[in-house]
DRENVEX-808160 format. One record per residue: x, y, z of N, C-alpha, C in turn; residue in one letter; residue number from 1. Coordinates in Angstrom, 2 decimals, m for minus. Example, Ala and Ser with C-alpha at 12.3 -4.5 7.8 and 13.67 -1.06 7.14 Angstrom:
[[13.19 m5.69 7.80] [12.30 m4.50 7.80] [13.20 m3.30 7.80] a 1]
[[12.85 m2.25 7.08] [13.67 m1.06 7.14] [12.90 0.03 7.87] s 2]
***
This chain:
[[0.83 m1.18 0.00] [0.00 0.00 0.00] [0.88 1.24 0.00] x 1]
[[0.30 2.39 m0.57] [1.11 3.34 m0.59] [0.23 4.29 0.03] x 2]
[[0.42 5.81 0.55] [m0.37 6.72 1.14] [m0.65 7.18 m0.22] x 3]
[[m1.88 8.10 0.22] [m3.06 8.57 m1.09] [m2.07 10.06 m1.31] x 4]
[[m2.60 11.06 m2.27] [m2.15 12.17 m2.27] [m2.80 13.23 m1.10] x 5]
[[m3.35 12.69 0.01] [m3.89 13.65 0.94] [m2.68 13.33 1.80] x 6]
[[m2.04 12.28 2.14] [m1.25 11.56 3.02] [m1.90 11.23 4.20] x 7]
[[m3.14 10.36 3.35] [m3.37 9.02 4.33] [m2.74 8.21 4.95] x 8]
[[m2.84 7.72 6.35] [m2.45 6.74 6.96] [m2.58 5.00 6.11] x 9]
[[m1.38 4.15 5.70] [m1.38 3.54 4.77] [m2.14 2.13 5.04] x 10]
[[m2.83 2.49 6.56] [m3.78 0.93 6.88] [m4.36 1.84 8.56] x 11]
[[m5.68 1.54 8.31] [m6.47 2.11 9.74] [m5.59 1.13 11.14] x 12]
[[m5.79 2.38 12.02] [m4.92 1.54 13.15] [m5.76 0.52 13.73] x 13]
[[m4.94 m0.51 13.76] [m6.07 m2.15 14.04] [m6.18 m1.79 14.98] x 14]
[[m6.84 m2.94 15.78] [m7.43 m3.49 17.34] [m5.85 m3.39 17.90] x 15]
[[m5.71 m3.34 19.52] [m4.61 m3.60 20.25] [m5.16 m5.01 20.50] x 16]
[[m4.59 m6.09 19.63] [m4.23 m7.21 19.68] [m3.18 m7.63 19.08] x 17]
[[m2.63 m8.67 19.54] [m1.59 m9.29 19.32] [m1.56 m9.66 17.69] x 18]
[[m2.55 m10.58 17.53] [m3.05 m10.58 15.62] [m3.20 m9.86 14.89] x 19]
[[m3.69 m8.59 15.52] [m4.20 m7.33 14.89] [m2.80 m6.82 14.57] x 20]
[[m1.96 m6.49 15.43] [m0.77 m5.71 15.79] [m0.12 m6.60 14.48] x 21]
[[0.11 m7.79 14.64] [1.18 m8.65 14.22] [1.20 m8.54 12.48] x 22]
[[m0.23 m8.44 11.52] [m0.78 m8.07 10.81] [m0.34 m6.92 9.99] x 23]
[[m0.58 m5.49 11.40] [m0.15 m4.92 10.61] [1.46 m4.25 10.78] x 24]
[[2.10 m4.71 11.30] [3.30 m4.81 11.23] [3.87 m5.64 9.70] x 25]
[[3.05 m6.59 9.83] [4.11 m7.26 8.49] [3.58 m6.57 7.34] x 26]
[[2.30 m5.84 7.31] [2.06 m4.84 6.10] [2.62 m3.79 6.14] x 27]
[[3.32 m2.94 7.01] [4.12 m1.95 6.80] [5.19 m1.52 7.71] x 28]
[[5.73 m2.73 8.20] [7.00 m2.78 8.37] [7.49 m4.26 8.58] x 29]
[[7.70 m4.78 7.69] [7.80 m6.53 7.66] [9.28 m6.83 8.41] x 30]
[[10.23 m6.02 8.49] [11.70 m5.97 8.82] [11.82 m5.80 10.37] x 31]
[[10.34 m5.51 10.66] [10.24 m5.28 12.41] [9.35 m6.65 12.81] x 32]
[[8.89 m7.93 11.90] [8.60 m8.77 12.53] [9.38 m9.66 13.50] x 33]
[[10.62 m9.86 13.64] [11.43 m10.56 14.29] [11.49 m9.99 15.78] x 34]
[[11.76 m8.51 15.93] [11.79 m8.20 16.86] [10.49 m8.20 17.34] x 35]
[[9.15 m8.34 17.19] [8.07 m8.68 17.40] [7.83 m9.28 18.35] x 36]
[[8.19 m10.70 17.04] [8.48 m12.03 18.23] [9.15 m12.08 18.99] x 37]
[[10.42 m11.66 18.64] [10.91 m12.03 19.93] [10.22 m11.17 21.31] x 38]
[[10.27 m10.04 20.80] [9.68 m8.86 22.46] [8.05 m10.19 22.72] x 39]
[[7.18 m10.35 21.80] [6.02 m11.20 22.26] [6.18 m12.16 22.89] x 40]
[[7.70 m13.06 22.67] [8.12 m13.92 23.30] [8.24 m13.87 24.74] x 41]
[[9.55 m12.77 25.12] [10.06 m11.82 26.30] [8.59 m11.70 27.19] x 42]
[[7.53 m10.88 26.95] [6.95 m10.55 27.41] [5.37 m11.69 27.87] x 43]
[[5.20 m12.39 27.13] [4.72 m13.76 27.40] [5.27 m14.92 28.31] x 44]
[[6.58 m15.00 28.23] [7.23 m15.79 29.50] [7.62 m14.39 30.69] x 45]
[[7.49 m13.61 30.38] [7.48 m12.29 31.93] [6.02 m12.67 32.87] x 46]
[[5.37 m12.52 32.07] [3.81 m13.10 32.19] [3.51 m14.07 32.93] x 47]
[[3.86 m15.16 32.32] [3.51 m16.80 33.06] [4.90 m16.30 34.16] x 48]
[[5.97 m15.90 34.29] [6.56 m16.77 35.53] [6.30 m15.61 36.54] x 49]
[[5.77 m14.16 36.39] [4.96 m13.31 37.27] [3.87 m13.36 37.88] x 50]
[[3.06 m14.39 37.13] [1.31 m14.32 36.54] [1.25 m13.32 36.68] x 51]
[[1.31 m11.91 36.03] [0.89 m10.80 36.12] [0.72 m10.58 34.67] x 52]
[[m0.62 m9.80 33.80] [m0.80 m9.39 32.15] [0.43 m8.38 31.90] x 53]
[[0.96 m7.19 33.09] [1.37 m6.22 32.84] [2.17 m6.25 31.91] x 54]
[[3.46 m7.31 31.66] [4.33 m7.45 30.93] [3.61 m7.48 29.09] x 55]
[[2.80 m8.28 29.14] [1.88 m8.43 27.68] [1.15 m7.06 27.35] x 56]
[[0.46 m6.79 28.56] [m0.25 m5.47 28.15] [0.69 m4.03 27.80] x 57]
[[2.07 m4.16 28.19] [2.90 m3.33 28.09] [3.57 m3.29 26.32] x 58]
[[3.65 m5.06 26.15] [3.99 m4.98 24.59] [3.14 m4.58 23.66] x 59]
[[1.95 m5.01 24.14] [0.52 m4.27 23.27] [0.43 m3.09 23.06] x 60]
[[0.48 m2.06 24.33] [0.79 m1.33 23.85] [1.97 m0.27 23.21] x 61]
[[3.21 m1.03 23.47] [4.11 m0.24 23.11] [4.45 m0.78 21.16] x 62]
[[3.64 m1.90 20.74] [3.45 m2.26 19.57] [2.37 m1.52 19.18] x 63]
[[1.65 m0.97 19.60] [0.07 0.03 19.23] [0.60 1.14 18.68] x 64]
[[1.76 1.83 19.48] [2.11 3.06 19.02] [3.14 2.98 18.03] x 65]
[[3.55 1.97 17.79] [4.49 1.87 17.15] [4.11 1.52 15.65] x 66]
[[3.05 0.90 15.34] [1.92 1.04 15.17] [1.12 2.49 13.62] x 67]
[[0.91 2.66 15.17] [m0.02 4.12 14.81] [1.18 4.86 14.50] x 68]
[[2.60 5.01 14.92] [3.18 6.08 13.95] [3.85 5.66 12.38] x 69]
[[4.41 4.44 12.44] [4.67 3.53 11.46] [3.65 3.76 10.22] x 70]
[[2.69 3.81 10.44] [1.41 3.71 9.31] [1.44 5.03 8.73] x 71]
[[1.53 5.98 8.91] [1.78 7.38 8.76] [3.26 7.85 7.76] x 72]
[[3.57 7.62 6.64] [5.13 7.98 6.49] [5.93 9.15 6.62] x 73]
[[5.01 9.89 6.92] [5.49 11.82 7.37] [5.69 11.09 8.43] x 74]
[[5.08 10.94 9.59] [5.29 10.81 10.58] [6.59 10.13 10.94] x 75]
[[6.52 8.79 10.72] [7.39 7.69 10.86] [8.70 8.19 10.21] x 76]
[[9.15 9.21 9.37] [10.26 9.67 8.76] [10.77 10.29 9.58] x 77]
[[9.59 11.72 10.40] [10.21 12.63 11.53] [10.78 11.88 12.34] x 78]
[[9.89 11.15 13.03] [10.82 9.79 14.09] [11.93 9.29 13.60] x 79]
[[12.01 9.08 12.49] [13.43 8.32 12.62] [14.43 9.59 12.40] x 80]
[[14.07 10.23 11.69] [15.34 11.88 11.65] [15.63 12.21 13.04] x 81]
[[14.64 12.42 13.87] [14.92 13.00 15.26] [15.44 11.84 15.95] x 82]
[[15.40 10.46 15.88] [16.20 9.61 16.39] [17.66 9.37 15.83] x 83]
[[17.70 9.69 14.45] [19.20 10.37 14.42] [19.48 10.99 14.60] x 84]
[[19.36 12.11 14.53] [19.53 13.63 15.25] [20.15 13.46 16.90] x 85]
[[19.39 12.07 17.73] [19.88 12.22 19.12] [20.72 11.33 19.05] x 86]
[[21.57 10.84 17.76] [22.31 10.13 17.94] [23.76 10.56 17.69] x 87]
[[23.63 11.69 16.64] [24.81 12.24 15.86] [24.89 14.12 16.95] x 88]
[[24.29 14.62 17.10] [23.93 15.95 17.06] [24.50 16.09 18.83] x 89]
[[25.00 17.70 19.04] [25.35 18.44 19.94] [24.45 17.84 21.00] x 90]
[[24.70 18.77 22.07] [24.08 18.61 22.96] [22.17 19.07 23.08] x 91]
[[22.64 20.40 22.55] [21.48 21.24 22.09] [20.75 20.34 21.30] x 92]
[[21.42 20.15 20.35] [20.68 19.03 19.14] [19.83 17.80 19.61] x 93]
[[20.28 17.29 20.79] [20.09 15.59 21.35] [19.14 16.01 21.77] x 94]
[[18.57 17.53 23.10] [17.45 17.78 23.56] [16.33 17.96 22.92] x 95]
[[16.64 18.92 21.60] [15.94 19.18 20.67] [14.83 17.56 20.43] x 96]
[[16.14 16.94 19.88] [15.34 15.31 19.51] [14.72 14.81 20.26] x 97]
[[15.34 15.39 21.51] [14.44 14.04 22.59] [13.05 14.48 22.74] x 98]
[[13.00 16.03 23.01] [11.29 16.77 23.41] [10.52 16.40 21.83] x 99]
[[11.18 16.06 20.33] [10.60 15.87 19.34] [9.67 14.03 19.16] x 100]
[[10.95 13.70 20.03] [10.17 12.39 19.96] [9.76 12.32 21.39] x 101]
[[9.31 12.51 21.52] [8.62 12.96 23.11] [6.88 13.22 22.51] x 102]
[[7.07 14.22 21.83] [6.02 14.92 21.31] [5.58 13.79 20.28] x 103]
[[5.90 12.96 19.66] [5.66 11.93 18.29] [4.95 11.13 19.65] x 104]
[[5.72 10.70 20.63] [4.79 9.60 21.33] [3.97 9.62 22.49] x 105]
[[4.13 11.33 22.09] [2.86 11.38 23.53] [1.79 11.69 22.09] x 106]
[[1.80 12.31 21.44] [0.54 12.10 20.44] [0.12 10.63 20.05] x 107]
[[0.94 10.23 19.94] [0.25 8.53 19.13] [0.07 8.24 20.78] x 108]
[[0.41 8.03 21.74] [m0.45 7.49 23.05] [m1.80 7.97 23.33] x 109]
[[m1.83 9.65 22.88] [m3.01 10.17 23.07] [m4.08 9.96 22.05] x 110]
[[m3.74 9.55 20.67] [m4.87 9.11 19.77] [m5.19 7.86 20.08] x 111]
[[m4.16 6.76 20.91] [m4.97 5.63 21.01] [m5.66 5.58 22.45] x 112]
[[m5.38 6.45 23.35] [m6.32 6.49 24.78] [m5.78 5.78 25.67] x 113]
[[m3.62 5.63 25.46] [m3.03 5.43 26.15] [m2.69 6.30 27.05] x 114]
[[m2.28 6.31 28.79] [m1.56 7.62 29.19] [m0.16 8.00 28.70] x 115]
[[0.19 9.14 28.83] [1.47 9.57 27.80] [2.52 9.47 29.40] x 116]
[[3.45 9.88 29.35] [4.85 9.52 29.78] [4.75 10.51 31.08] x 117]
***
């Protein structure tokens, strides 16, 4: 899929499920399925030897937003510039990046009705 000339989002943000999530990850970012599994893995045995969801509900949603900005390619471009930016750049520069992606993921927490940071 490609975005329209309005710059549509290139697939509606699924359900926060694991299938849902998994889905659309391999439609628009297939190179992030591995780490998927494995974090689904990580966080599924956190689970059973805690019995606590928190660990699962934590990958859900930190795959939701990841997600919801991924689907977006304006978006998902700024993110990755400002994540180089805090990788290469001054000091000034690194803060800059960090309040930028700060701002990228407190919005995608707040469109999905996650709390932000």
């Amino acid at each position: 899929m490609t975005t329209s000339a309005a710059g549509q989002p290139l697939i509606p943000q699924p359900p926060s499920t694991v299938a849902a999530l998994r889905q659309a990850v391999s439609q628009i970012a297939p190179a992030a399925l591995p780490a998927f599994t494995r974090e689904l893995d990580q966080a599924a045995d956190q689970s059973r030897q805690g019995s606590d969801l928190a660990p699962l509900q934590r990958f859900i949603a930190q795959w939701a937003v990841y997600v919801h900005i991924q689907r977006q390619p304006g978006v998902a471009a700024d993110f990755r510039r400002w994540e180089d930016g805090a990788k290469t750049g001054d000091a000034a520069q690194v803060r800059r990046a960090a309040s930028e992606i700060g701002r990228i993921l407190d919005e995608a927490h707040a469109a999905l009705g996650l709390p932000t940071r």
